[in-house]
C-alpha positions in Angstrom: 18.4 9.5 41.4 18.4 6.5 39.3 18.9 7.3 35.7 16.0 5.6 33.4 16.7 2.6 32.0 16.2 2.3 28.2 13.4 -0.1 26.5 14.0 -2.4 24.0 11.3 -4.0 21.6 11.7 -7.5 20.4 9.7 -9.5 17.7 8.4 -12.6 18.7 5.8 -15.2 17.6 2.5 -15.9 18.7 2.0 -19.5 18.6 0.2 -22.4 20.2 1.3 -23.0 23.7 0.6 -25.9 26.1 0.9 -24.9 29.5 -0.8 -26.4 32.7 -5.2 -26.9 31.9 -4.3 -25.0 28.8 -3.6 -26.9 25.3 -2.5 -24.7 22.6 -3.4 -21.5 23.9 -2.5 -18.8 21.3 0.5 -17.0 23.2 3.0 -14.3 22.2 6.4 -16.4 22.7 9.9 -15.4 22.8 12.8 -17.7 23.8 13.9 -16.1 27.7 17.8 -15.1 26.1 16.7 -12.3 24.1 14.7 -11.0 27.7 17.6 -11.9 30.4 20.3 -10.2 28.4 18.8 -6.8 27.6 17.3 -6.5 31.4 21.1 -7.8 32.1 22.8 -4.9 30.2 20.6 -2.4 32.4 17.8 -2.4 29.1 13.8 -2.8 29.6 13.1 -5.6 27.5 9.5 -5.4 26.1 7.6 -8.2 23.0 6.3 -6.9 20.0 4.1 -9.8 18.7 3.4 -9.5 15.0 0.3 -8.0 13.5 -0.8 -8.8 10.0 -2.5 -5.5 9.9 1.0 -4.2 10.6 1.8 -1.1 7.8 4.8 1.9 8.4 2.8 4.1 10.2 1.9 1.6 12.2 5.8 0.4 12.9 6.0 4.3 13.2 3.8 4.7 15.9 5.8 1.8 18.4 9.0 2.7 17.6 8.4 6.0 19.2 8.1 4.6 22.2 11.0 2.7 22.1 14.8 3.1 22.2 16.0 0.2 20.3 14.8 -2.9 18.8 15.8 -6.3 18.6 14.4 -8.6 14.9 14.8 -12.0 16.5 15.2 -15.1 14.8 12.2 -17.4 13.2 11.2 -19.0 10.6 12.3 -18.5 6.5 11.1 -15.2 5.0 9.0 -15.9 2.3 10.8 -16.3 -0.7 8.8 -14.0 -2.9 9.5 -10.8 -1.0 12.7 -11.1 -2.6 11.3 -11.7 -5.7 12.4 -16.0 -5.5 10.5 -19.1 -5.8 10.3 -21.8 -2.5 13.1 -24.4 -2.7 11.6 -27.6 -1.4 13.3 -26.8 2.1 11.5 -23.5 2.8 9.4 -23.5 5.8 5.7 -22.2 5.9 5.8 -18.8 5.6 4.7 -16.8 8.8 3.3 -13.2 6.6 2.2 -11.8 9.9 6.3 -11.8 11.0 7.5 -11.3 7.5 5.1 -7.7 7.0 5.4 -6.8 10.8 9.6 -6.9 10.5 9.7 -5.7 7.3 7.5 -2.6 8.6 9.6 -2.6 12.0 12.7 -2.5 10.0 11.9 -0.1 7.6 10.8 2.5 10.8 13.9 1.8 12.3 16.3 3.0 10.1 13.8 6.0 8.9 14.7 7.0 12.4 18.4 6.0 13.1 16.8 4.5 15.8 19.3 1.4 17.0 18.6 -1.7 15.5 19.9 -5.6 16.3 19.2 -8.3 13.9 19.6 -11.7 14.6 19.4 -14.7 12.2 16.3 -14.5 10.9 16.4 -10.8 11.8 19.5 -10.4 9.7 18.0 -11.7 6.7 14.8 -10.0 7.4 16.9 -6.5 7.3 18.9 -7.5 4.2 15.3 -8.4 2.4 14.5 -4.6 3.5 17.0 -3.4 1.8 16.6 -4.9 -1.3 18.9 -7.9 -1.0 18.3 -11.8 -1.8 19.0 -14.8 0.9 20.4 -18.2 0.0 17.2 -20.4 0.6 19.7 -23.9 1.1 23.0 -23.5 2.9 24.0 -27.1 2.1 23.5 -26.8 -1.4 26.1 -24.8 -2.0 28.9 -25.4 1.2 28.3 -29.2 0.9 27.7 -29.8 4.7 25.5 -29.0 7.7 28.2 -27.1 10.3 25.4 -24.6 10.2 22.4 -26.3 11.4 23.5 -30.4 12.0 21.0 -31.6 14.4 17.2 -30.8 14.0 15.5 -28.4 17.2 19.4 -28.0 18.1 22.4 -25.2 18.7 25.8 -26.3 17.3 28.4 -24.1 16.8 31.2 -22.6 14.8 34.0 -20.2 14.1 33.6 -17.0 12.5 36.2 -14.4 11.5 35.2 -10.6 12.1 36.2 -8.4 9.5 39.0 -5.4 10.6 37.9 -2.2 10.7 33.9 -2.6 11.3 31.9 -1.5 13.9 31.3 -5.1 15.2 35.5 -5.5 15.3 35.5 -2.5 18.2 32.6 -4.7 19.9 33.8 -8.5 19.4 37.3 -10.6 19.0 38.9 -11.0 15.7 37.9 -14.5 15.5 35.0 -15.8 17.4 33.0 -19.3 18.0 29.4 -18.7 18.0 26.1 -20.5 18.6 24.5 -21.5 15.7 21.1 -22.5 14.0 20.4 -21.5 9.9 20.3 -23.3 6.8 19.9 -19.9 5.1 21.8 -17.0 4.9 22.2 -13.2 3.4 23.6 -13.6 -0.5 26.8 -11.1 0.1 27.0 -10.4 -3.6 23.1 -9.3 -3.4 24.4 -6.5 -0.4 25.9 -4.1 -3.5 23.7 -0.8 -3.5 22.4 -1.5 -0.1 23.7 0.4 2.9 25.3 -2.9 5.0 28.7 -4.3 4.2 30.0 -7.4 5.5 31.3 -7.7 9.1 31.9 -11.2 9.9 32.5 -14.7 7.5 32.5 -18.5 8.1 35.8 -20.0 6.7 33.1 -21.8 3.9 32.4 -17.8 3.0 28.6 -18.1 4.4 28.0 -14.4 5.4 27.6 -14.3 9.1 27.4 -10.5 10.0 26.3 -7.3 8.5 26.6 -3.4 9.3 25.6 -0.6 8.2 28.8 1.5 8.6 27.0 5.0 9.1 23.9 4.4 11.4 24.2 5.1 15.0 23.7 1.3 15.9 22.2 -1.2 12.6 24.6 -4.6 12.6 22.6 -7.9 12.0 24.5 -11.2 13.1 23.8 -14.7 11.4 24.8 -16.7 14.4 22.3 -16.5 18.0 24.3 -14.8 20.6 20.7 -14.9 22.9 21.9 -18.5 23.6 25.6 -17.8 24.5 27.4 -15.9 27.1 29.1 -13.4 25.6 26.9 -9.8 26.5 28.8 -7.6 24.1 26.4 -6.9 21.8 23.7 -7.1 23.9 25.5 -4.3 26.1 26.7 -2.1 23.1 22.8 -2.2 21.8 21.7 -0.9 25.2 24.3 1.4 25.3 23.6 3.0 21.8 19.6 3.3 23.2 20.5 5.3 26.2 22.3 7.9 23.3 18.8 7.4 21.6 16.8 8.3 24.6 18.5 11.9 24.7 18.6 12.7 21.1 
């Protein structure tokens, strides 16, 4: 008998969609990566569209039916939920993601439940917790490596750091698609549970963990858009140990 395959919740937006007759038909949208690698690594993959009614017991209340859960990436958080004004480069806040992640987040950990982070969803777990993002990459590493070509992935190296969770997953040294012009302060992580796990060689912080959770590591970089499946295939294998505890 087959054994049941876990399910996976990931954030997404809902935004206006042209498609066929219809012209910017409000839609719950997620790019296809996130989907085609959980269902790959033997996961149900299921959206969570945001909800600005979202509160914890709300976040509660899905999690429970779920066995992980994915914070993709998005827009900027809005500044002032870590207690910051806009820089001019900030992008229009999206409070229905912000509060609904947030919330999500918050659950998640409440319950040990296994938890993925991915650019924006890094930073949104690091706001969580307390922590402050860098709104500007460019301001202070002097170059674009980051994010150089607008509605684009580049990429770059990263270096994993020895001894982490994410070092049994992933190589020592890595190149990885990216897409961010902000990122997690690392000094701002002191007195939060996550410590860092990965670095770009211009000391951006590109990974996070926290070291005693069954399964909470948020990545800077978008590994829905490469090939490698190892976190992807760790984070469905830490929600099958969810679904019997």
């Amino acid at each position: 008998m087959r054994s049941p395959r876990p399910v996976v919740g990931i954030t997404c937006y809902v935004e206006p969609i042209s498609r066929g007759d219809w012209v910017e038909q409000r839609s719950a949208a997620l790019p296809v990566g996130y989907l085609d690698h959980i269902h790959r690594a033997g996961g149900i993959a299921v959206m969570l569209p945001p909800r600005i009614d979202a509160d914890p017991a709300m976040a509660r209340e899905v999690l429970s039916r779920l066995d992980a859960v994915i914070v993709a990436g998005g827009a900027d958080v809005e500044p002032f939920r870590y207690g910051e004004h806009p820089h001019p480069s900030v992008q229009p806040g999206r409070p229905d993601r912000d509060g609904w992640e947030l919330a999500l987040v918050g659950a998640a950990i409440d319950s040990d439940l296994p938890l993925l982070g991915i650019c924006r969803g890094m930073q949104v777990m690091a706001v969580q917790a307390g922590a402050q993002l860098e709104q500007h990459l460019p301001d202070r590493v002097g170059h674009e490596e980051h994010s150089p070509h607008l509605g684009a992935y580049s990429s770059h190296p990263v270096t994993v750091v020895a001894h982490t969770r994410l070092s049994e997953l992933l190589d020592t040294s890595l190149v990885v698609p990216t897409y961010h012009h902000q990122a997690v302060r690392c000094d701002s992580l002191a007195g939060t549970a996550y410590r860092p796990a990965a670095w770009h060689p211009d000391g951006t912080l590109e990974a996070m963990e926290d070291p005693l959770a069954v399964f909470r590591i948020g990545v800077q970089w978008h590994p829905e858009v490469g090939s490698d499946p190892r976190l992807f295939d760790a984070l469905v294998l830490a929600a099958r140990g969810s679904m019997t505890r």
